[in-house]
N, C-alpha and C positions, 0 to 999 in steps of 0.2 A: 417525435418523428424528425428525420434529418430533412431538410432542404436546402438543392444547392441553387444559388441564387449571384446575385448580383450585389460587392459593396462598395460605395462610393470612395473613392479617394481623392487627391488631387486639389489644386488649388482655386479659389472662385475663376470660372469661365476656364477653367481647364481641367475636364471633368478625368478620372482615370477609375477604372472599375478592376477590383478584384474577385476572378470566380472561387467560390466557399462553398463545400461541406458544412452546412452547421445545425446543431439543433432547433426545432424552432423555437421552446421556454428561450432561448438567449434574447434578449436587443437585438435590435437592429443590425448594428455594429457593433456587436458581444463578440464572445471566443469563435474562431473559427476551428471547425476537427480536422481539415485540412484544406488546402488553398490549391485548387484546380487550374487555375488559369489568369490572365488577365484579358480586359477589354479596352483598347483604348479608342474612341471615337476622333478624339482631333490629331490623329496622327498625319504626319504629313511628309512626303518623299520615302527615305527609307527607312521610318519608324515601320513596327511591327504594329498591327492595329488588332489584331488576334491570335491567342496564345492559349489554346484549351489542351489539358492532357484527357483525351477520350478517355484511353484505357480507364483511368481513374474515374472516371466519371460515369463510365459504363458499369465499372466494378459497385460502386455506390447505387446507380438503381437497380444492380442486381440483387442488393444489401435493403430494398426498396424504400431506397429516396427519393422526395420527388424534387422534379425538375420544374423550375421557375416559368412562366413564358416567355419571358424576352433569352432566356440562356438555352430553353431550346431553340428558339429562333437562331441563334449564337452557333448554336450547334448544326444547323441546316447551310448555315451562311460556311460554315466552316469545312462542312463536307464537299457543300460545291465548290470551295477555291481547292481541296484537295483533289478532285477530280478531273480539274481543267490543268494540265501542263503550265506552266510556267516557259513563257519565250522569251 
């Protein structure tokens, strides 16, 4: 079964996450089948703090993947900055 989820990177106290496609038989942080996005929580000014390719991600649970809960949340958080203009 594929799930796409959330993988840690980053250095102690400065966490950075990459969003993955991967099987679940892998580890944790095993092969990834493809790399959707990133998440970065301590971004700050004009660092990007969210970076998901929907398309692809849409395409994978249509392929029926499932979807993590914090990376749907991810995906809610991301829908509403897409629908609020930017001033």
């Amino acid at each position: 079964m594929v799930k796409i989820k959330l993988v840690r990177h980053g250095a102690k106290r400065a966490p950075f996450y990459k969003v993955i496609a991967t099987d679940s038989r892998y580890a944790g942080d095993g092969k990834a089948l493809e790399r959707l996005g990133f998440y970065n929580p301590s971004a700050r000014g004009q660092e990007v703090k969210l970076n998901l390719n929907v398309e692809a991600i849409e395409a994978w649970v249509a392929k029926g993947a499932q979807v993590s809960e914090r990376v749907s949340k991810l995906l809610k958080e991301n829908s509403k900055a897409a629908a609020t203009p930017a001033a």
